[in-house]
C-alpha positions as CSV (number, residue, x, y, z in Angstrom):
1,X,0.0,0.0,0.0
2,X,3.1,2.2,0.4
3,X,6.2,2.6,-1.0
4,X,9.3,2.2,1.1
5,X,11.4,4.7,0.8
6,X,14.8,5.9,3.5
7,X,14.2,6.3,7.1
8,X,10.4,5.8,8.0
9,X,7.2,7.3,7.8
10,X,4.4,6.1,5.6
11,X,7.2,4.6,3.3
12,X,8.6,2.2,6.2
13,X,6.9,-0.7,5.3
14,X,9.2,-3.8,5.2
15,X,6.7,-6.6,4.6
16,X,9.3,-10.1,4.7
17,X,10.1,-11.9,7.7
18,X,13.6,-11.1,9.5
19,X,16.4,-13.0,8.2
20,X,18.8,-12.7,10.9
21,X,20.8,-16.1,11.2
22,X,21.2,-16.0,14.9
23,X,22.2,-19.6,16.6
24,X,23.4,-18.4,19.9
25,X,21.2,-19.3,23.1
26,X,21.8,-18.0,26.9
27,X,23.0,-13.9,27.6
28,X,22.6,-11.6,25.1
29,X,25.9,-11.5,22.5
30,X,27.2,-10.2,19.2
31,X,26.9,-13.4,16.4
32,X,29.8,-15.0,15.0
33,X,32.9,-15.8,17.0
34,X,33.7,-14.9,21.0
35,X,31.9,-12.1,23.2
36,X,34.3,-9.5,22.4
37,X,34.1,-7.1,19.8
38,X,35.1,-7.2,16.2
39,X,38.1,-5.2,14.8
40,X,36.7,-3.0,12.2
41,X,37.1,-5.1,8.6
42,X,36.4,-8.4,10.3
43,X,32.6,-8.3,10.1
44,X,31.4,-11.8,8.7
45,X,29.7,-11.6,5.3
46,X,25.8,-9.8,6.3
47,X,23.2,-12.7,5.6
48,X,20.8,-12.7,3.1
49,X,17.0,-11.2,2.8
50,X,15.9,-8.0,4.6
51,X,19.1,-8.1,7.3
52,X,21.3,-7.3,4.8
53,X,23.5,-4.9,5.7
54,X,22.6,-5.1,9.2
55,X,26.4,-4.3,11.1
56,X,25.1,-6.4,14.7
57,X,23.0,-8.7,15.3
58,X,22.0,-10.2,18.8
59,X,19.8,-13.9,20.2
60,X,18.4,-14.0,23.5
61,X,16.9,-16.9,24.4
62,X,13.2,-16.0,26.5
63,X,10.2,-17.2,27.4
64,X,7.5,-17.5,24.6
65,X,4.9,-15.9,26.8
66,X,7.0,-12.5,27.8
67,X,7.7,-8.9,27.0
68,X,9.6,-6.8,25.3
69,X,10.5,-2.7,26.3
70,X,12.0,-0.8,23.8
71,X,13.4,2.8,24.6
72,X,14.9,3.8,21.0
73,X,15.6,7.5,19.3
74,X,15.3,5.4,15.8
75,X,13.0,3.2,13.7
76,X,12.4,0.3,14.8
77,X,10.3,-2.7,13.5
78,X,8.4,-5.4,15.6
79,X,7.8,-8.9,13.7
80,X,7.2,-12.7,14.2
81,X,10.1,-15.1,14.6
82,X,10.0,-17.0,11.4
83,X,8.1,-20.4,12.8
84,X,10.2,-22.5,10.8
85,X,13.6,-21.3,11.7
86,X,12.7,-21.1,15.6
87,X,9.6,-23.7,16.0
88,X,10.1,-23.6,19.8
89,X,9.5,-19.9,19.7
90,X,12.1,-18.8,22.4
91,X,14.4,-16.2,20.8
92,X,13.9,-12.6,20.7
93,X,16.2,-11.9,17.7
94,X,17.9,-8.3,17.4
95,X,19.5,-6.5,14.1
96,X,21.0,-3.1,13.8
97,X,21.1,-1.4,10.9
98,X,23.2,2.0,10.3
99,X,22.5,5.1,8.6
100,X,22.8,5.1,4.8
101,X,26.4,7.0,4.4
102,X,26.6,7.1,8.2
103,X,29.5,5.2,10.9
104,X,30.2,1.6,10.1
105,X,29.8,0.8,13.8
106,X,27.9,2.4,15.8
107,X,27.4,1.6,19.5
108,X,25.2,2.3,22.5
109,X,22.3,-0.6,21.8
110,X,22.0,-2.4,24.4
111,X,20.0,-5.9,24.8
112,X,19.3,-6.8,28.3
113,X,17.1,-8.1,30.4
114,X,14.5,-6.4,31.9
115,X,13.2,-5.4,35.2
116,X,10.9,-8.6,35.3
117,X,12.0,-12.0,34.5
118,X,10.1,-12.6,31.4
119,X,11.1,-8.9,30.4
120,X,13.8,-8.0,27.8
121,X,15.4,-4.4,27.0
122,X,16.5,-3.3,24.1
123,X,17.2,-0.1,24.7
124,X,19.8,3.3,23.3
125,X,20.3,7.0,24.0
126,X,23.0,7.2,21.8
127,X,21.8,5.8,18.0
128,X,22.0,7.9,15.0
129,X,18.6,8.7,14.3
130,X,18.6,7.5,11.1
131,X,19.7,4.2,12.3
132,X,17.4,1.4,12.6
133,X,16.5,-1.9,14.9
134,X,14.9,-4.9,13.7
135,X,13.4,-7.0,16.7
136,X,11.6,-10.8,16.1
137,X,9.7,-12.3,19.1
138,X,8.0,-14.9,19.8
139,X,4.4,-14.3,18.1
140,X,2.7,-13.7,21.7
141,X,4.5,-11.0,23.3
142,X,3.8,-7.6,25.1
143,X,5.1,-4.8,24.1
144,X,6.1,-1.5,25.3
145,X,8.2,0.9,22.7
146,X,9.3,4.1,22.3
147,X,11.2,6.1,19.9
148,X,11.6,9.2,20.4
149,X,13.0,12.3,18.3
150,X,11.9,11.2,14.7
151,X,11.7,7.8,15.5
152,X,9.4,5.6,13.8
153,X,7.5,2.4,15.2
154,X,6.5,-0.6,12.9
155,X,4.3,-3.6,14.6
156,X,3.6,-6.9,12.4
157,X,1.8,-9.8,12.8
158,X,2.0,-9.6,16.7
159,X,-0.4,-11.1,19.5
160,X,-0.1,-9.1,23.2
161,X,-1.8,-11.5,25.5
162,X,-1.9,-8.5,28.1
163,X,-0.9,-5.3,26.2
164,X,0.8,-3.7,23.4
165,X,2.2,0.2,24.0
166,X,3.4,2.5,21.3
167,X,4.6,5.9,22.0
168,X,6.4,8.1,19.3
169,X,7.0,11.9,19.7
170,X,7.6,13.0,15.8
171,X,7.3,9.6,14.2
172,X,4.8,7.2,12.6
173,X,3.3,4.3,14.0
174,X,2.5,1.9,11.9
175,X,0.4,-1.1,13.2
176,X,-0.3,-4.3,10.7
177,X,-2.6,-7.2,12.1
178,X,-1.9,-6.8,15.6
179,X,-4.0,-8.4,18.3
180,X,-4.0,-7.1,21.6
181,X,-5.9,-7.3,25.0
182,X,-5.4,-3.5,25.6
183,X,-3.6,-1.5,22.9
184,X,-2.6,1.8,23.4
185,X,-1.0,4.3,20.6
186,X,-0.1,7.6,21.2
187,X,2.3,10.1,19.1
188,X,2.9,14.3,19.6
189,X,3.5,14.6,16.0
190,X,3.9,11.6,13.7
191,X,1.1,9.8,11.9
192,X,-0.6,6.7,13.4
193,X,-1.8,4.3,10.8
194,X,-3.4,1.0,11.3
195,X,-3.2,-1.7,8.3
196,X,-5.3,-5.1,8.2
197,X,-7.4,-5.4,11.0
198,X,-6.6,-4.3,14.2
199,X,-7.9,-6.5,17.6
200,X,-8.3,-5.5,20.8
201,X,-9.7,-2.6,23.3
202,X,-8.3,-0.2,21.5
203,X,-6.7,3.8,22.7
204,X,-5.4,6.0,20.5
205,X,-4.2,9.5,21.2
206,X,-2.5,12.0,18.3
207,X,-1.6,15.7,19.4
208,X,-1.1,18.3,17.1
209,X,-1.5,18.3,13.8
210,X,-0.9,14.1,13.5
211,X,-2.9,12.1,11.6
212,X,-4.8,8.5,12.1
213,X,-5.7,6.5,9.2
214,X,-7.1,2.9,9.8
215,X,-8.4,0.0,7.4
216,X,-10.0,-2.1,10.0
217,X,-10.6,-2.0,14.1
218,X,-12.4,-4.9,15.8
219,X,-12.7,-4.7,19.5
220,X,-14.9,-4.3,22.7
221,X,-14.3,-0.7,23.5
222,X,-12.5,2.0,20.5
223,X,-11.2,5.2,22.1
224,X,-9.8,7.7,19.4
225,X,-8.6,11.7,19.7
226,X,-6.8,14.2,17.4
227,X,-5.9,18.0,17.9
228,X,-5.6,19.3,14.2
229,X,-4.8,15.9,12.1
230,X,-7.9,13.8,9.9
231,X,-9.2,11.2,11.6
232,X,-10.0,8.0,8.8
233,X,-12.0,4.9,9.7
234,X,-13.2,2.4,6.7
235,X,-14.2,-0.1,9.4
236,X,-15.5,-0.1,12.7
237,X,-16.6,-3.4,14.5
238,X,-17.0,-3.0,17.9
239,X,-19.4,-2.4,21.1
240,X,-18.7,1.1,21.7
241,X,-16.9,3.7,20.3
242,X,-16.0,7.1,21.1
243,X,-14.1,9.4,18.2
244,X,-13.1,12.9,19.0
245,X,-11.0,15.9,17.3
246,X,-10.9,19.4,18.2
247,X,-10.3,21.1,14.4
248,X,-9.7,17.8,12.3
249,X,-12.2,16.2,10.5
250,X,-13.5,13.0,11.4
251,X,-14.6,10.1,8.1
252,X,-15.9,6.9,8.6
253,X,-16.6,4.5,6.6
254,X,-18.9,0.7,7.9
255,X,-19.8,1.5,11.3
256,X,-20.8,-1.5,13.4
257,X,-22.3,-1.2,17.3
258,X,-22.4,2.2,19.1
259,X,-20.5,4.8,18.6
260,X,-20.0,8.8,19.8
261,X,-17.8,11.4,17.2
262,X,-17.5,14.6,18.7
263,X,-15.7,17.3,16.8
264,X,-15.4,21.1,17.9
265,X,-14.3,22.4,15.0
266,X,-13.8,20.2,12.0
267,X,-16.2,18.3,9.9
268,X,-17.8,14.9,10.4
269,X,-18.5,12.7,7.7
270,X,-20.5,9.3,8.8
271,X,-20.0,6.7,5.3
272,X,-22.2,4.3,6.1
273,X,-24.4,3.1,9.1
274,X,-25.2,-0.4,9.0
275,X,-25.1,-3.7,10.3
276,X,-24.4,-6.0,7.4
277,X,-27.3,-4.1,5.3
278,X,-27.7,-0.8,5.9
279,X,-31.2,-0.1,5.2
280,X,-32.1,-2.8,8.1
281,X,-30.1,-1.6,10.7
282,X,-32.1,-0.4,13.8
283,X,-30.6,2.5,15.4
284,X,-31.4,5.7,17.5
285,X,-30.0,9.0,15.9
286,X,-28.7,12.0,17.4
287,X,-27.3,14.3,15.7
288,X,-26.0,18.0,16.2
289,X,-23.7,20.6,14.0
290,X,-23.7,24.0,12.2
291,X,-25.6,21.7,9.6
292,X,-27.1,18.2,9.4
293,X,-27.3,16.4,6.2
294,X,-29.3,13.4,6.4
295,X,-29.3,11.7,2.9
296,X,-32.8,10.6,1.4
297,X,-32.3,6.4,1.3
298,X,-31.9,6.5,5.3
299,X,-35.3,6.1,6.6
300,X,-35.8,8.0,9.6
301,X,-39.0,7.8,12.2
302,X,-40.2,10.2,14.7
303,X,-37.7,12.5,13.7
304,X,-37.5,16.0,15.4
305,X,-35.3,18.8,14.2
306,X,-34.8,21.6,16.5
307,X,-32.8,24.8,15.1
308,X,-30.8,27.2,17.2
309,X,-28.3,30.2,16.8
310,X,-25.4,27.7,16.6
311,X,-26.8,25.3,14.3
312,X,-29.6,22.3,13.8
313,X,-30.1,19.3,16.3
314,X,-31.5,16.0,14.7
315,X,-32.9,13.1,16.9
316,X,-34.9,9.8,15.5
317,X,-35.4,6.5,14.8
318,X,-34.2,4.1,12.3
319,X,-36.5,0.9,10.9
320,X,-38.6,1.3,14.1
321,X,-35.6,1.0,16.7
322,X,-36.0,2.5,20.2
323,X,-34.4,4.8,22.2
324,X,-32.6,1.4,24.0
325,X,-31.8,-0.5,20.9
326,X,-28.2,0.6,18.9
327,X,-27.2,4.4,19.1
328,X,-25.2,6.8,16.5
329,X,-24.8,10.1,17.9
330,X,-22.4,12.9,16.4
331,X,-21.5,16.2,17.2
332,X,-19.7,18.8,15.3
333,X,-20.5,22.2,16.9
334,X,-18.3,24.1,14.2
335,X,-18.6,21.8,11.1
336,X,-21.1,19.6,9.1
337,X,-22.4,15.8,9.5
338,X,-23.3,14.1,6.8
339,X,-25.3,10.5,6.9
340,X,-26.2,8.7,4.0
341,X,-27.0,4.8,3.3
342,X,-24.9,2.5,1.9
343,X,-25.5,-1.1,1.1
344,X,-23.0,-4.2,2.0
345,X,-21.8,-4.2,-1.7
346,X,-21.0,-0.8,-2.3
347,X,-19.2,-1.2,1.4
348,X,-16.6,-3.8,-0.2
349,X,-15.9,-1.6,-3.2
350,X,-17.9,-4.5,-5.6
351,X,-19.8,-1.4,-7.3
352,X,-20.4,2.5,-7.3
């Protein structure tokens, strides 16, 4: 869906699993050879796939079920072990990567472990930021990372049993099929974007002008908030949802269960509201903005409409629902909502 390109952001997708060759078991250590450190020249030939080019690499042996912290001021990427090459699970695998035209060996990464037994620390003050750290765990593992300056975060194909925490200051985060019990995303001023579908109870929290762009989101309880940045939802499957932005606009796409949008100052713009069909969804509507467009095909029932000096508020019933049934209520004080029906067909893209 995006192009990789240097350093991270939208373009730091990297797709293929990690193909670090890492053998050793026990404390954390450089691959190839003693303990020590390797004279410059004597690096062993860089092992083939997405590693290339990687100047250390690092095995820690750990339990399947544990956790990993990450305090990094680079990319970094979160992915499976590869199930073949490690079928006991029990590695947490490690690759640095320098910056194109930058030291051939830099220091200050440090693999450790952590304050709890099942923990382990990667973890670096002192990383050119345009370095960057591949990590593979074992598939179920918590996390806790963050990168901070430009520092981007990339999560693939993980399962948290407990949680997964991402925190970037002016970096992306980039979440791809992740499954967590509680997942919490938050960045000052990098985009957060959400590929696949996305499991768990779900927080996510942009400041400033960040952006959050998300194909799918299935979960018990959704929680999302900009400042200034779009807020983009094709798919919502969950109990209850609350979306918020103070100036950006919020756009949704499939809706499923209840949900709350509340924007002060930016637009809302509700795709579609349905359950599998859209015209037989039973729900109670409330709606409130400068202006309130309800489109013609959704069929609305003891519906009031009550203007005032700062715009229209909307209240009614869909197919006969009641008040206690499935609720969609949206509030943009400064900006417009928009509803309009759309059927399960046109929601997968199968016609106009």
């Amino acid at each position: 869906m995006f192009a990789r390109r240097p350093g991270c952001g939208l373009g730091g997708l990297r797709l293929t699993p990690l193909g670090v060759g890492a053998r050793g078991a026990g404390p954390a250590r450089p691959h190839g050879g003693g303990g020590g450190e390797r004279q410059p020249g004597s690096e062993p030939p860089p092992p083939p796939g997405p590693s290339r080019g990687s100047l250390r690499a690092w095995a820690l042996r750990v339990s399947p079920l544990g956790r990993l912290r990450a305090r990094l001021p680079c990319h970094v990427t979160v992915r499976p072990l590869d199930p073949l090459a490690h079928p006991a699970g029990d590695r947490v695998l490690v690759a640095l990567r320098a910056a194109e035209g930058g030291a051939r060996a830099p220091g200050g990464l440090r693999l450790e472990r952590g304050g709890a037994p099942t923990e382990v620390a990667v973890v670096s003050d002192a990383l050119d930021p345009g370095a960057s750290v591949d990590v593979s765990a074992p598939l179920q593992f918590d996390l806790n990372i963050k990168a901070s300056g430009s520092g981007c975060v990339e999560v693939q194909n993980i399962e948290c049993d407990n949680y997964c925490r991402i925190e970037t200051e002016q970096g992306a985060a980039i979440l791809q099929s992740v499954k967590s019990k509680k997942l919490h995303v938050q960045t000052k001023g990098g985009k957060v974007i959400c590929l696949g579908t996305v499991y768990g109870n779900i927080d996510i929290h942009a400041s400033d002008k960040s952006t959050v762009t998300i194909d799918k989101l299935q979960g018990s309880t959704v929680n999302i908030s900009t400042e200034d940045g779009l807020l983009e939802a094709r798919y919502l499957y969950t109990e209850s949802s609350f979306l918020s932005s103070i100036a950006g606009d919020i756009t949704l796409g499939s809706v499923h269960g209840d949900i709350t949008l509340q924007s002060k100052m930016g637009n809302i713009v509700v795709g579609s509201i349905l359950v599998k069909v859209a015209p037989s969804i039973q729900a109670y509507l409330q709606l409130s903005g400068k202006e309130v467009n309800i489109n013609s095909e959704v069929h609305v029932q003891e519906m009031t409409e009550v203007h005032k000096e700062d715009g229209v508020i909307i209240t009614g019933l869909m197919n006969q629902a009641s008040k206690h049934e499935k609720w969609i209520k949206a509030d943009a004080p400064e900006g417009t909502v928009n509803v309009k029906s759309q059927s399960w067909f046109q929601s997968l893209k199968l016609q106009d």
